[in-house]
MDAnalysis code that builds the backbone (N, CA, C; Angstrom):
import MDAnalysis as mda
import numpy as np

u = mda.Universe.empty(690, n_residues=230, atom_resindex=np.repeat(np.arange(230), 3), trajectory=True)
u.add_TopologyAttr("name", ["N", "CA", "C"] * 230)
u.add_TopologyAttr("resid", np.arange(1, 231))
u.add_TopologyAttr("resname", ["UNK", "UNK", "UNK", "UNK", "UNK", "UNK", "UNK", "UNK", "UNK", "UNK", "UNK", "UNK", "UNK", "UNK", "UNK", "UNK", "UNK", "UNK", "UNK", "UNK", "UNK", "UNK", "UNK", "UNK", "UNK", "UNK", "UNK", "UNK", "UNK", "UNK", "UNK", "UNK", "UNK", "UNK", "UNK", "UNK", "UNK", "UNK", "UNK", "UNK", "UNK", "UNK", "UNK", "UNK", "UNK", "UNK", "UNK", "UNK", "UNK", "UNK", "UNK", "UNK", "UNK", "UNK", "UNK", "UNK", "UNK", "UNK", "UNK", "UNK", "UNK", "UNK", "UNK", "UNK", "UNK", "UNK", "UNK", "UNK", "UNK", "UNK", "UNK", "UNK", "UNK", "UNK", "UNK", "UNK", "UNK", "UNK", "UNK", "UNK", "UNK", "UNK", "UNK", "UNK", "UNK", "UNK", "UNK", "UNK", "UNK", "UNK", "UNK", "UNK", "UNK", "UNK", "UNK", "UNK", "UNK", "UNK", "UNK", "UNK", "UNK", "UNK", "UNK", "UNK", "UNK", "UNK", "UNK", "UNK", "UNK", "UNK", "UNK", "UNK", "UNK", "UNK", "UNK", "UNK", "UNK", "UNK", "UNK", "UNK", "UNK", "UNK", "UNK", "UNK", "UNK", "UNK", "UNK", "UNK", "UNK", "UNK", "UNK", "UNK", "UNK", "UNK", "UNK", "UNK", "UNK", "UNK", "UNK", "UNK", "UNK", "UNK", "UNK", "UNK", "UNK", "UNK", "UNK", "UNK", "UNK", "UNK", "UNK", "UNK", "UNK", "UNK", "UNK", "UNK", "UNK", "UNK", "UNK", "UNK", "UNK", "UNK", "UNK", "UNK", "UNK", "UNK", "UNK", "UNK", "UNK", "UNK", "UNK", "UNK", "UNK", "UNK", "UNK", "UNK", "UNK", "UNK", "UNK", "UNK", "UNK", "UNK", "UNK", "UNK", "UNK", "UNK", "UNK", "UNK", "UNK", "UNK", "UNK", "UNK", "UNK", "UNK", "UNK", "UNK", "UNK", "UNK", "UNK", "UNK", "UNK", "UNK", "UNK", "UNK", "UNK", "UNK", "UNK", "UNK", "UNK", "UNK", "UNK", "UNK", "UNK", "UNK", "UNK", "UNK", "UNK", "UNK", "UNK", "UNK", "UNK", "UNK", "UNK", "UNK", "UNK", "UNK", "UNK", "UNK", "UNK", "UNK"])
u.atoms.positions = np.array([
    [-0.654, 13.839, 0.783],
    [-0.519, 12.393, 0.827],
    [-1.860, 11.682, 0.968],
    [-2.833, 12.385, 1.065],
    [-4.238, 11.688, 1.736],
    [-5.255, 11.768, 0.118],
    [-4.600, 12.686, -0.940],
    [-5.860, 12.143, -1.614],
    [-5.656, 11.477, -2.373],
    [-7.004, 11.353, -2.950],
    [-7.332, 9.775, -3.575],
    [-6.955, 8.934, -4.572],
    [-6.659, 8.164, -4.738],
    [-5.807, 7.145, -5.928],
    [-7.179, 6.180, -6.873],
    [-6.834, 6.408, -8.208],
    [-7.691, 5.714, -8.521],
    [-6.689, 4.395, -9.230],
    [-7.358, 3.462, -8.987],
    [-6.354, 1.585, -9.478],
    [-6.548, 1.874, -10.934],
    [-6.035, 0.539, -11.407],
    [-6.290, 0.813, -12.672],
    [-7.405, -0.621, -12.634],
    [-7.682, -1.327, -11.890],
    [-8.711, -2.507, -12.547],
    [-9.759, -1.104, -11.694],
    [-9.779, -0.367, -11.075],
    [-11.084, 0.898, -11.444],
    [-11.570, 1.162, -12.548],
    [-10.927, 1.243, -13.510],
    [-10.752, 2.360, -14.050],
    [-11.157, 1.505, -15.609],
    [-10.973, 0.673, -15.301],
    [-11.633, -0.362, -16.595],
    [-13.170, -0.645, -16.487],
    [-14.044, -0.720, -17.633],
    [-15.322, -0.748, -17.814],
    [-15.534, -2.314, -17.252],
    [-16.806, -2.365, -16.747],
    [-16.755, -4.163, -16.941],
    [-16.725, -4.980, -17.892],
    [-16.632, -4.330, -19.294],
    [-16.577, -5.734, -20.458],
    [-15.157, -5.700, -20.292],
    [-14.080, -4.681, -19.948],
    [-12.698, -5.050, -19.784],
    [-12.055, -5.606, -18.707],
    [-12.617, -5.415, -17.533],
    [-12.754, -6.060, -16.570],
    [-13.047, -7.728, -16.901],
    [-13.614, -8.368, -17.677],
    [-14.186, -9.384, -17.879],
    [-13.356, -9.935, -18.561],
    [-12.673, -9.054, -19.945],
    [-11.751, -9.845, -20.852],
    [-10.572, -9.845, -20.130],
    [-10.050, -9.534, -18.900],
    [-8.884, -9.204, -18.403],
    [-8.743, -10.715, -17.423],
    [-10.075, -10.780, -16.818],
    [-10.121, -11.632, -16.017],
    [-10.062, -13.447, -16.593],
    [-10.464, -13.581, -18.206],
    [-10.126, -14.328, -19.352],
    [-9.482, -14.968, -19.654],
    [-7.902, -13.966, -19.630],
    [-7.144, -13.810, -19.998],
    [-6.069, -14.228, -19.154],
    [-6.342, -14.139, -17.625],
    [-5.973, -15.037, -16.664],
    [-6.299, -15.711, -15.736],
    [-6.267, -15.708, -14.745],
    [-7.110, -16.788, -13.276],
    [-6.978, -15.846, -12.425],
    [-8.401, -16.404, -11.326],
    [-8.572, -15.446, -10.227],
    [-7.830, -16.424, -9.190],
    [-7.010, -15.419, -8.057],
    [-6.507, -15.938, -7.238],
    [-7.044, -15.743, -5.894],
    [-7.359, -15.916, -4.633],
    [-8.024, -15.528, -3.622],
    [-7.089, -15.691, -1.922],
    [-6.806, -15.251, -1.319],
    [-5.669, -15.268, -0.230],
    [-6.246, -14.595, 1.010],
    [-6.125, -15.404, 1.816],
    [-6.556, -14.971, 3.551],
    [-5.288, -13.882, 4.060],
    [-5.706, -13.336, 5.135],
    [-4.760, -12.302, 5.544],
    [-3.606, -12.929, 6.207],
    [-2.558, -12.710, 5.669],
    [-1.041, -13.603, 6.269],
    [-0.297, -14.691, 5.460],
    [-1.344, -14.939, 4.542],
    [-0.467, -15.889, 3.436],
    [0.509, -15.101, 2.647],
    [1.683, -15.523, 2.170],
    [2.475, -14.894, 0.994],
    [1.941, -15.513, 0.105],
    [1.712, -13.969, -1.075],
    [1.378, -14.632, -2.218],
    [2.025, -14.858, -3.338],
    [3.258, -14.581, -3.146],
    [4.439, -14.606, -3.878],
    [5.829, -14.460, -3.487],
    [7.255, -15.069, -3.245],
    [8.086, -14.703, -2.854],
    [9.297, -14.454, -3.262],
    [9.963, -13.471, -2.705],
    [11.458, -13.006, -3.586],
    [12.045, -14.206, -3.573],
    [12.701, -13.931, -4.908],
    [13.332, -15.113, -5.299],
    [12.611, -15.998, -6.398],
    [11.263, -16.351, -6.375],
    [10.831, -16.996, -6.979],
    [10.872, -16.655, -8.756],
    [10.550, -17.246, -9.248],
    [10.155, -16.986, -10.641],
    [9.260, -15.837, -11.193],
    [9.178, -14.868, -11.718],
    [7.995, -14.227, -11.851],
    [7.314, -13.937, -13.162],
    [6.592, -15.389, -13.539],
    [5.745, -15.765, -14.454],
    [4.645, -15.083, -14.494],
    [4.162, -14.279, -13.978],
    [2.961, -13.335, -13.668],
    [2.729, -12.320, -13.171],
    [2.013, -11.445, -13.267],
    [1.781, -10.374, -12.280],
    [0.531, -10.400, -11.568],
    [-0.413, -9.364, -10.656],
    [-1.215, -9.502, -10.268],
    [-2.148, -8.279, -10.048],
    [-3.019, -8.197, -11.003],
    [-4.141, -7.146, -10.754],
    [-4.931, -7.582, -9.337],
    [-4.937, -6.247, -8.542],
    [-5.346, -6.237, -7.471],
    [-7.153, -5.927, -7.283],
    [-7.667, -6.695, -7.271],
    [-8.676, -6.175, -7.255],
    [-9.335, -5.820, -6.016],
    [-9.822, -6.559, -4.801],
    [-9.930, -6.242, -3.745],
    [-9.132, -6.546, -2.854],
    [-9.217, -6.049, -1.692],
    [-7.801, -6.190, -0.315],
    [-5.965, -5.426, -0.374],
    [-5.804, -5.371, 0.574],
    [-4.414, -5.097, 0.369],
    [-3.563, -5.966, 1.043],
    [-2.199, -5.567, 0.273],
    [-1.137, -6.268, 0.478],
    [0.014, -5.328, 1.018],
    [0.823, -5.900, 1.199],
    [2.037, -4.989, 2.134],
    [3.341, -6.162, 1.227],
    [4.080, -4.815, 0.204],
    [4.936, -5.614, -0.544],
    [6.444, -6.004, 0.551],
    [7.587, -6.403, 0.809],
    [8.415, -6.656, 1.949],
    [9.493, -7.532, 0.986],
    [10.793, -6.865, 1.753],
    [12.302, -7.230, 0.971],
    [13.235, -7.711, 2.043],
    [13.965, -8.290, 1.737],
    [14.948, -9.598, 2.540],
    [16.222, -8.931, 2.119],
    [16.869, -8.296, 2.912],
    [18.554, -8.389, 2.787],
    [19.175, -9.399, 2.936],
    [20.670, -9.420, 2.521],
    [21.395, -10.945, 2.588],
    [21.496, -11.114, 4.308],
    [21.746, -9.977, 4.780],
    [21.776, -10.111, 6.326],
    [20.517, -10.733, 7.282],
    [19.284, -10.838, 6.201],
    [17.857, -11.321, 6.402],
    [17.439, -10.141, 7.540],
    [17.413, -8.710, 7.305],
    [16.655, -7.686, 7.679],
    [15.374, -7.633, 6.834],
    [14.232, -7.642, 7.288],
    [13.300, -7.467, 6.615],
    [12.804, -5.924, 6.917],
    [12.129, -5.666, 5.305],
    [11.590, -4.344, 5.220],
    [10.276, -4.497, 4.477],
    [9.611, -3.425, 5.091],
    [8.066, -3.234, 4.061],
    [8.567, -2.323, 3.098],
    [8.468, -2.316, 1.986],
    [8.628, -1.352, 1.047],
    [7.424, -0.617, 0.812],
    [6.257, -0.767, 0.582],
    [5.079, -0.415, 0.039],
    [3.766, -1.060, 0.312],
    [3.199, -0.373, 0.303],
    [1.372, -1.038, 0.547],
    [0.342, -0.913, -1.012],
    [0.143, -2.203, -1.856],
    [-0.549, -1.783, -2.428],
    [-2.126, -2.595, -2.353],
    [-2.891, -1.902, -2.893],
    [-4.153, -2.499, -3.341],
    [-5.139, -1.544, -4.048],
    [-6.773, -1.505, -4.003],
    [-7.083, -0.794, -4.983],
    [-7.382, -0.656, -6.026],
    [-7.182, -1.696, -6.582],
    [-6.592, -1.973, -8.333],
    [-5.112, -1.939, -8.676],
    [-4.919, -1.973, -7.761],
    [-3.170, -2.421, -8.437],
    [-2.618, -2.991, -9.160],
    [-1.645, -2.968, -9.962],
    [-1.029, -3.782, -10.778],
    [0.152, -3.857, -9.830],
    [0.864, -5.233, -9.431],
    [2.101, -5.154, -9.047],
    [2.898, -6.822, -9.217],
    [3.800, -6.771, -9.470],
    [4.650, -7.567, -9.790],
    [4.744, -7.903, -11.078],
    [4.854, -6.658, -12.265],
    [4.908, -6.470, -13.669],
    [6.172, -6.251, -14.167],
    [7.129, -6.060, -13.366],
    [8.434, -5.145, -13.432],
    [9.818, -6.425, -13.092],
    [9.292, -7.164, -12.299],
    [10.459, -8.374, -11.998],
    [10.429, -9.350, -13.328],
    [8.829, -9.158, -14.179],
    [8.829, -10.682, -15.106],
    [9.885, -9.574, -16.170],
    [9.874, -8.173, -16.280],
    [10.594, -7.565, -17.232],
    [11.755, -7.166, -17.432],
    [12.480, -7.381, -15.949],
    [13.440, -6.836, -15.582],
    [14.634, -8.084, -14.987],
    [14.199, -8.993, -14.314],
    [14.983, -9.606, -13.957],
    [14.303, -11.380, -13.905],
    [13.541, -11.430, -14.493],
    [12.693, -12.781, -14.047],
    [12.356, -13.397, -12.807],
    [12.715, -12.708, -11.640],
    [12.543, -13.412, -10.645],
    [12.247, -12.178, -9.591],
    [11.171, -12.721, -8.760],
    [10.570, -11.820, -7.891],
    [11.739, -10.634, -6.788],
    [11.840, -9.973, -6.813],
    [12.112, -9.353, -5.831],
    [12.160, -8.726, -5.085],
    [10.689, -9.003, -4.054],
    [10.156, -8.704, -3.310],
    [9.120, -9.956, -2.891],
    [8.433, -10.041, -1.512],
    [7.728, -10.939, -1.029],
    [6.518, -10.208, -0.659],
    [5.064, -10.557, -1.208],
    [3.987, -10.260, -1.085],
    [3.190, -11.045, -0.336],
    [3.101, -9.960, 1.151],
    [1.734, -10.783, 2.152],
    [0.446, -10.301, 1.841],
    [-0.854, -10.895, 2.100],
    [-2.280, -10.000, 2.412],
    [-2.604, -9.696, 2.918],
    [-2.582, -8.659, 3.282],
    [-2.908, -7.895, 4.967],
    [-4.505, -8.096, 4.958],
    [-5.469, -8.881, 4.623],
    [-6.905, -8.749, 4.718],
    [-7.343, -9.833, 3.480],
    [-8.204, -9.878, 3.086],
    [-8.618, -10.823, 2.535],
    [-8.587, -10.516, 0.941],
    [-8.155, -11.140, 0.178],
    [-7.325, -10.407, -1.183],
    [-7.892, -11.131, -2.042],
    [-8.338, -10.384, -3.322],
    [-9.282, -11.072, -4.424],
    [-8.101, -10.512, -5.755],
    [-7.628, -11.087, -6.167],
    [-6.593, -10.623, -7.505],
    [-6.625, -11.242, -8.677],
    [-6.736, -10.844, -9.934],
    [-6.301, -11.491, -11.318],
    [-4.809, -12.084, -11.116],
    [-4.447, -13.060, -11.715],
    [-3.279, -13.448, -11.927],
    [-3.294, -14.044, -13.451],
    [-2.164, -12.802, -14.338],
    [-2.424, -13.114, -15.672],
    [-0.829, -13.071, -16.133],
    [-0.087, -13.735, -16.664],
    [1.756, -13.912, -17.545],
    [1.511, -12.476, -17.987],
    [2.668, -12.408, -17.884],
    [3.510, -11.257, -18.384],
    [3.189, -10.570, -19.864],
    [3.128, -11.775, -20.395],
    [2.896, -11.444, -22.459],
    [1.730, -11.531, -22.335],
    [0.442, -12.065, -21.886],
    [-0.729, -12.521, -22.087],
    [-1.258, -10.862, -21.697],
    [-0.783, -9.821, -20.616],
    [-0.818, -8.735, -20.109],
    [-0.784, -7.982, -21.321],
    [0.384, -7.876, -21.398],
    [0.778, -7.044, -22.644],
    [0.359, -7.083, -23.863],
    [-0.617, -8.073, -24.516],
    [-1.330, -8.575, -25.307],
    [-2.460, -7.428, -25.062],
    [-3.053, -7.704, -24.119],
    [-4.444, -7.648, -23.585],
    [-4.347, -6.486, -23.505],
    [-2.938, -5.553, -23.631],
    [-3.347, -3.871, -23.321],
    [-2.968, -3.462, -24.946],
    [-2.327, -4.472, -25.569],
    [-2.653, -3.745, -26.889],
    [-3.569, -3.766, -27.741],
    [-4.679, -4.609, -27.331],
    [-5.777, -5.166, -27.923],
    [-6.736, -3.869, -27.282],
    [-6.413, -3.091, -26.303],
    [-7.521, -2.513, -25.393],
    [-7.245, -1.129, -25.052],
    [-7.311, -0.390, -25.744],
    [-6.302, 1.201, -25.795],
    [-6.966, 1.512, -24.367],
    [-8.105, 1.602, -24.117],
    [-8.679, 1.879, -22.907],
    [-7.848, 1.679, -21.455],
    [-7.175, 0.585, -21.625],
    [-7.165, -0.601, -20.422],
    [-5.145, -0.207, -20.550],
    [-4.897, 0.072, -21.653],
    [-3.648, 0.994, -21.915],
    [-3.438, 1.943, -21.042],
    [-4.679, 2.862, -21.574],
    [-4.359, 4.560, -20.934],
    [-4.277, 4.507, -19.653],
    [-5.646, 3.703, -18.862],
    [-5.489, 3.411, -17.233],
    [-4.156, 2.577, -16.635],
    [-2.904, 1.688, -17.665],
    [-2.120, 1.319, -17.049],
    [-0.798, 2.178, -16.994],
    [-0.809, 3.544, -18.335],
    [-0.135, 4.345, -18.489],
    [-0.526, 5.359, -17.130],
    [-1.193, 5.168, -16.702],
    [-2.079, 6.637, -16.174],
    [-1.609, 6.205, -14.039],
    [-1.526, 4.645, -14.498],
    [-1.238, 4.084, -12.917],
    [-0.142, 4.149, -12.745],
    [1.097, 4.238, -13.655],
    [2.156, 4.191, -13.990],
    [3.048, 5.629, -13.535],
    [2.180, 6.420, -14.656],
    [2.408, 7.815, -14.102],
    [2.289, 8.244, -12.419],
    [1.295, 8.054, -12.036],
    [1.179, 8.097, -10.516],
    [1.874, 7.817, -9.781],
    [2.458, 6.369, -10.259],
    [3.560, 5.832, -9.414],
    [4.678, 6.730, -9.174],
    [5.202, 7.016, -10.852],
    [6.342, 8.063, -10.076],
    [6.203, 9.120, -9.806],
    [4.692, 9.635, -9.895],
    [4.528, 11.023, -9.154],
    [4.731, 10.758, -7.735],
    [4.204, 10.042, -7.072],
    [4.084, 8.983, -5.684],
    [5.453, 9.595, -5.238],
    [6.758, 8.793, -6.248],
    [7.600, 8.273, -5.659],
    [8.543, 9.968, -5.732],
    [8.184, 10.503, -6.736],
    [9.220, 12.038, -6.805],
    [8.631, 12.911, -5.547],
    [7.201, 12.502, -5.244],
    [6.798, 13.623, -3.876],
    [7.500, 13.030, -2.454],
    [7.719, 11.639, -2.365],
    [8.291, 10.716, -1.662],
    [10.124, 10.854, -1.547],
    [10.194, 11.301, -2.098],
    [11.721, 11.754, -2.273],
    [12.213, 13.228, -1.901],
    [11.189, 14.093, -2.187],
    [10.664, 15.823, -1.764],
    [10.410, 15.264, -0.263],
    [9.468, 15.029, 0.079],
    [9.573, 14.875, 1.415],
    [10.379, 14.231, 2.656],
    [10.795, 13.375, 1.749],
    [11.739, 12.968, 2.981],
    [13.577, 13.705, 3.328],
    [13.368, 14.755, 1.942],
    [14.823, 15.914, 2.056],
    [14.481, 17.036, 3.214],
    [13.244, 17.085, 3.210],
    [12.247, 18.106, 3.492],
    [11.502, 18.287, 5.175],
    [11.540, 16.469, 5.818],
    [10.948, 16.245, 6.958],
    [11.419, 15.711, 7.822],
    [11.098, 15.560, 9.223],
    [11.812, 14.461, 9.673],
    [11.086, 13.321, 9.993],
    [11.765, 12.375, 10.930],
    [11.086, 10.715, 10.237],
    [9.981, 10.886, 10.961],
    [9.234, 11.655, 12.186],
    [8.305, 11.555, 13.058],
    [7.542, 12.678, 12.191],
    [7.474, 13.611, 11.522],
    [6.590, 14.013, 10.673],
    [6.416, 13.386, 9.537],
    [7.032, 12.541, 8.972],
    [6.702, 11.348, 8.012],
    [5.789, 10.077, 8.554],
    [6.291, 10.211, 9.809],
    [5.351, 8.957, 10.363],
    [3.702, 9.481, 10.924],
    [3.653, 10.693, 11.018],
    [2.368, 11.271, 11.487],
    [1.747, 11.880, 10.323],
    [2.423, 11.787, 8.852],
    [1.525, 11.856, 7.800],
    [1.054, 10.869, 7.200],
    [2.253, 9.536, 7.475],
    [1.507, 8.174, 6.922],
    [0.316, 8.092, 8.039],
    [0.149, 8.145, 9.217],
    [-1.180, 7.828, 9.817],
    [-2.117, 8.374, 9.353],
    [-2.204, 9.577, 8.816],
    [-2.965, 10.420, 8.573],
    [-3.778, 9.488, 7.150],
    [-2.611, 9.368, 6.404],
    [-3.099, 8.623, 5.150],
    [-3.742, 7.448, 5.412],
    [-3.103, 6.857, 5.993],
    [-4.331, 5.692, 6.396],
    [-5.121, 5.600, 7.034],
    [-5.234, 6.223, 8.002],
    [-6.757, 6.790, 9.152],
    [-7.864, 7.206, 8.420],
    [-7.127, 7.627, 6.993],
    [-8.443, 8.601, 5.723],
    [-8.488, 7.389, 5.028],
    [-7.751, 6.627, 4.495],
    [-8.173, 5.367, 3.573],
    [-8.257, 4.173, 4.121],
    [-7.877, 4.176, 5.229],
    [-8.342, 2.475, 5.909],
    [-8.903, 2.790, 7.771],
    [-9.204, 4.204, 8.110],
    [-9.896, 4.166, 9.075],
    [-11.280, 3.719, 9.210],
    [-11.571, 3.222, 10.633],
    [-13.075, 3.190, 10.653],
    [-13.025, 3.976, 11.996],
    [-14.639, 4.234, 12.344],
    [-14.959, 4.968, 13.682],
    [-14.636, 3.550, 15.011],
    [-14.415, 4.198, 15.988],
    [-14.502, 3.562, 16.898],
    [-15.303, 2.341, 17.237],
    [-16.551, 3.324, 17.166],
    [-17.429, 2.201, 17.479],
    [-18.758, 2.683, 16.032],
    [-19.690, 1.939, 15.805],
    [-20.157, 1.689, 14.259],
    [-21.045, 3.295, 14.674],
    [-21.838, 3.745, 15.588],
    [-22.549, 4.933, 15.392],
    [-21.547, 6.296, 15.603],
    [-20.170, 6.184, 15.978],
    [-19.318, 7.002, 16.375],
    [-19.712, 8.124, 15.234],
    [-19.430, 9.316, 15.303],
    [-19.367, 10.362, 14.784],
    [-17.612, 11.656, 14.829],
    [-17.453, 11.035, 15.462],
    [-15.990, 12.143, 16.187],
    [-15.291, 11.514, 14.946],
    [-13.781, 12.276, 15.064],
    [-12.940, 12.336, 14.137],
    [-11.670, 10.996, 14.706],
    [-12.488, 10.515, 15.553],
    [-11.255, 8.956, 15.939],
    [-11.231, 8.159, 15.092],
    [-10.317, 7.231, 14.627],
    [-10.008, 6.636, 13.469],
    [-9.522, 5.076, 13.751],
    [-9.907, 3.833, 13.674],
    [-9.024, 2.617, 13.783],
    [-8.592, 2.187, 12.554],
    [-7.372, 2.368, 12.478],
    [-6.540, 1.875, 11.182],
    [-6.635, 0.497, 11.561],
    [-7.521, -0.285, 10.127],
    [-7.844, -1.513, 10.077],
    [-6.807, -2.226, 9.491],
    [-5.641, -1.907, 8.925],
    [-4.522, -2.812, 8.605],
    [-3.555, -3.079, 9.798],
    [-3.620, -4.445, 10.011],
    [-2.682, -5.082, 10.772],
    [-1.465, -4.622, 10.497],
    [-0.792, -3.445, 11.015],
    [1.052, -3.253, 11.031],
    [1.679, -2.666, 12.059],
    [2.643, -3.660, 12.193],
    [3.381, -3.652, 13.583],
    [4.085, -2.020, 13.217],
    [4.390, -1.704, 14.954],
    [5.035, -0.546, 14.637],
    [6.853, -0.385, 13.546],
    [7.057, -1.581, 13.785],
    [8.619, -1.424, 12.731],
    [8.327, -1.251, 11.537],
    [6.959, -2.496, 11.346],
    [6.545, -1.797, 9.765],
    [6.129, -0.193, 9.384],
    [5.314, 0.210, 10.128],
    [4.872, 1.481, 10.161],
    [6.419, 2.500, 10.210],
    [7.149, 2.400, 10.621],
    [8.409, 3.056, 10.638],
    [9.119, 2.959, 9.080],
    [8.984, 1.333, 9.064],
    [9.558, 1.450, 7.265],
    [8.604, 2.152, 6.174],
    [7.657, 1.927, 6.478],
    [6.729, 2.631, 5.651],
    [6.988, 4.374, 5.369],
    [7.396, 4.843, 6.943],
    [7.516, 6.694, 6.615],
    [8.836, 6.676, 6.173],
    [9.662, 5.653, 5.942],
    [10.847, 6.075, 5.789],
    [11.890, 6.462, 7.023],
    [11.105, 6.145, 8.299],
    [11.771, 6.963, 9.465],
    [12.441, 5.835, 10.486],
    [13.569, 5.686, 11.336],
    [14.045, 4.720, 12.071],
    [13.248, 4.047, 13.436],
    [13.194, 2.919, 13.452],
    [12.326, 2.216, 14.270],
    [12.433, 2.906, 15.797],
    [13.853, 3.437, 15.944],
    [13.957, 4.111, 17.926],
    [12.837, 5.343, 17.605],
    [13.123, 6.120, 16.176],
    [12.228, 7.466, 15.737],
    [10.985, 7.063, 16.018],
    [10.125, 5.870, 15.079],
    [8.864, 5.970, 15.470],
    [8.634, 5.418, 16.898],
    [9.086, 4.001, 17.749],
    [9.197, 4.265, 18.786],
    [8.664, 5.363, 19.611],
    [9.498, 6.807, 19.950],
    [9.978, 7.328, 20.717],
    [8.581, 8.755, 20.349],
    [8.478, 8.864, 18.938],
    [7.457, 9.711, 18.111],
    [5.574, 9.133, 19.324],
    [5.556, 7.570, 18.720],
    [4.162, 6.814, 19.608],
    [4.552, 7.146, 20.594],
    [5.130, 6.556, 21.586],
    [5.166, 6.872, 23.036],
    [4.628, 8.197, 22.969],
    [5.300, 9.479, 22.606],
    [5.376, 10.892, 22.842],
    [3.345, 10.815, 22.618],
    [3.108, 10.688, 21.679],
    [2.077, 10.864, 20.849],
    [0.722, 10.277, 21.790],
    [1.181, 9.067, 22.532],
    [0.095, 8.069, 23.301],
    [0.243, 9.440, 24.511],
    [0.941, 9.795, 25.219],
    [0.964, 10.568, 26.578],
    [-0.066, 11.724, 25.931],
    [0.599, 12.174, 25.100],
    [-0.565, 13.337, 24.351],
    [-1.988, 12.958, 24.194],
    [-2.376, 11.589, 24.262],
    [-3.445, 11.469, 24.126],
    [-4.100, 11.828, 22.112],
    [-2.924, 11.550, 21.501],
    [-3.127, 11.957, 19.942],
    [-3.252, 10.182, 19.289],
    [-2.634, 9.459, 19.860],
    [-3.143, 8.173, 19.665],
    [-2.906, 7.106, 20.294],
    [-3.798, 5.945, 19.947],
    [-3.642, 4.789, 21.148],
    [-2.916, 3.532, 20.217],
    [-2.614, 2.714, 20.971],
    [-1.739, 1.768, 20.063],
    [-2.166, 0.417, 21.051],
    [-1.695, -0.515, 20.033],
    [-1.963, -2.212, 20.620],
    [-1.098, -3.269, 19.569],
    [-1.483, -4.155, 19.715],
    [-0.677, -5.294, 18.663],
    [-1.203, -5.086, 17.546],
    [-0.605, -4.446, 16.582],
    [-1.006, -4.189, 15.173],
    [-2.098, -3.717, 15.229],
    [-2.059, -2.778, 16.173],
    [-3.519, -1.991, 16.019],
    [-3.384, -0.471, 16.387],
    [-3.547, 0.305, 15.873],
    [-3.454, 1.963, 15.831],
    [-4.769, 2.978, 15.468],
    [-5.446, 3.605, 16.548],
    [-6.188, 4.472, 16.786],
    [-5.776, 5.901, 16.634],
    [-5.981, 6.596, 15.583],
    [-5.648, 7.906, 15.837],
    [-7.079, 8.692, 16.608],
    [-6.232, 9.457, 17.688],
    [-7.847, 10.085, 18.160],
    [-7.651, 11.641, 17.810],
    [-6.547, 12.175, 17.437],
    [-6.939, 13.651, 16.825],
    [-6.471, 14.118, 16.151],
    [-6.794, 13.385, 14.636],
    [-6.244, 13.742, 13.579],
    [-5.636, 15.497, 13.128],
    [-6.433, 16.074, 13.639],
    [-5.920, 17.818, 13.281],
    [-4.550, 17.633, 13.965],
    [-4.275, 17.296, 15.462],
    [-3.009, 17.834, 15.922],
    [-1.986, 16.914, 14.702],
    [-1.903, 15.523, 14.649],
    [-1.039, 14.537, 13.709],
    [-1.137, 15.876, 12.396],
    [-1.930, 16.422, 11.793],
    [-2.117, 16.839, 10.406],
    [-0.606, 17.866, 10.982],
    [-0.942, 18.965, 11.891],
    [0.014, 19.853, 12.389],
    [0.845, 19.372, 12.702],
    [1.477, 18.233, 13.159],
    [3.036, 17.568, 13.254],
    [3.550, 17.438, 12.275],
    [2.826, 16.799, 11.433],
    [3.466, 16.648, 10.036],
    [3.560, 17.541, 9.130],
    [3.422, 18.880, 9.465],
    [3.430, 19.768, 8.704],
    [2.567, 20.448, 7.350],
    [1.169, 19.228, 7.645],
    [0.070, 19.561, 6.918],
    [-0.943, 20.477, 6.523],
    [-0.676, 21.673, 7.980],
    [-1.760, 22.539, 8.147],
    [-3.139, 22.195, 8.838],
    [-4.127, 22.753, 8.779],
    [-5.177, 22.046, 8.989],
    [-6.064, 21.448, 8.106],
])
C-alpha cells in the first residue's frame, strides 16, 4: 500500500501541461473550503495539481463518509459529468489546493489531440482499479485494525514529516488534518474498531494522537500489525 503513485498531470511534459492548462482555468482553494458538492451539476472535472483533497458522500440519512483521498495529479470528478451529470460526491481541501478546472468535452478533446496525455490518463485509470481490486483483496483478507495500521503506514510514508525539522528517527507527523472517524472510513474499518485499535496503540506507545493530528512513533511495530512484515 505504501508505494508510489505517479498522477497523471506528472506525467505530462510541460508543453502539455501548458496546453491542458489553456484549455481550462486554474482554480486555487484554502484548506476546508468545498470545492465542489454532491448534488451539484458536474460541468467539469479537476486536474489536481498540487494539495490534497479528501473526496466525502452524504446518505439520505445525512451520514457522512470519506470515500477517498486524492491528489498528486489527479484527475477526479470525470465520471459524474459521464455518468450521471451531477456530482456525487463532495470535495474538501485538506491543505492548500492548486487544480486545473477544464468541461468534460474540452478534456476529451485535449486527450485526443495528445496521445501522450492519453496514455498517462489510460495509465491513471488503470491504477485506479488496480487500487481498488487490491482494496477489495484486503479487506476479505484483514481486519479493520490491520487496515487501519496500514493506512497509517501509507500516509506516515507519503504525508509524514519528522517531528521536529533536524529529527532523524523513524517518528512520523501525518500532516493531513483527519479526524479519527475519517481515518476509520478511510481503512474501511468501524469507528468503535479504530477507536478501540488508537487507544490500544497510544498505551503501546506506537502512536500519539490529538485533534486531527496523528504521530506514528514506530512504524516497524504498525508495519507488523498490519500484516506487512518488516
Amino acid at each position: 500500500m505504501d508505494e508510489e503513485r505517479s498522477g497523471f498531470w506528472d506525467q505530462l511534459s510541460p508543453h502539455d501541461q501548458d496546453r491542458l492548462t489553456a484549455a481550462g482555468r486554474i482554480g486555487k482553494y484554502q484548506p476546508g473550503v468545498a470545492i465542489c458538492r454532491q448534488g451539484e451539476p458536474a460541468t467539469h472535472l479537476f486536474v489536481l495539481v498540487d494539495g490534497m483533497v479528501k473526496v466525502v458522500t452524504v446518505s439520505r440519512d445525512g451520514e457522512e463518509a470519506v470515500l477517498a483521498l486524492r491528489g498528486d495529479g489527479d484527475v477526479v470528478g470525470e465520471f459524474a459529468g459521464e455518468l450521471t451529470g451531477y456530482r456525487t460526491a463532495t470535495m474538501y481541501a485538506l491543505e492548500d489546493v492548486l487544480a486545473v478546472l477544464i468541461p468534460h468535452r474540452r478534456f476529451s478533446a485535449y486527450l485526443d489531440s495528445c496521445p501522450p496525455a492519453a496514455q498517462a490518463y489510460r495509465r491513471m485509470l488503470i491504477q485506479r482499479i488496480s487500487e481498488t481490486a487490491e482494496g477489495l483483496h484486503i479487506q476479505a483478507t484483514t481486519t479493520g485494525a490491520q487496515r487501519l495500521a496500514r493506512l497509517l503506514i501509507t500516509l506516515a510514508h507519503r504525508h509524514g514529516q519528522p517531528i521536529e525539522p533536524q529529527a532523524t528517527g523513524p517518528e512520523r507527523v501525518i500532516t493531513l488534518p483527519l479526524s479519527q472517524e475519517e481515518l476509520a472510513d478511510l481503512a474501511l474499518a468501524s469507528r468503535a474498531t479504530a477507536t478501540r485499535a488508537l487507544a490500544d496503540w497510544r498505551k503501546r506507545n506506537l502512536v500519539q494522537t490529538g485533534h486531527r493530528r496523528i504521530t506514528v512513533i514506530d512504524p516497524a511495530a504498525l508495519r507488523r500489525l498490519g500484516g506487512l512484515g518488516p
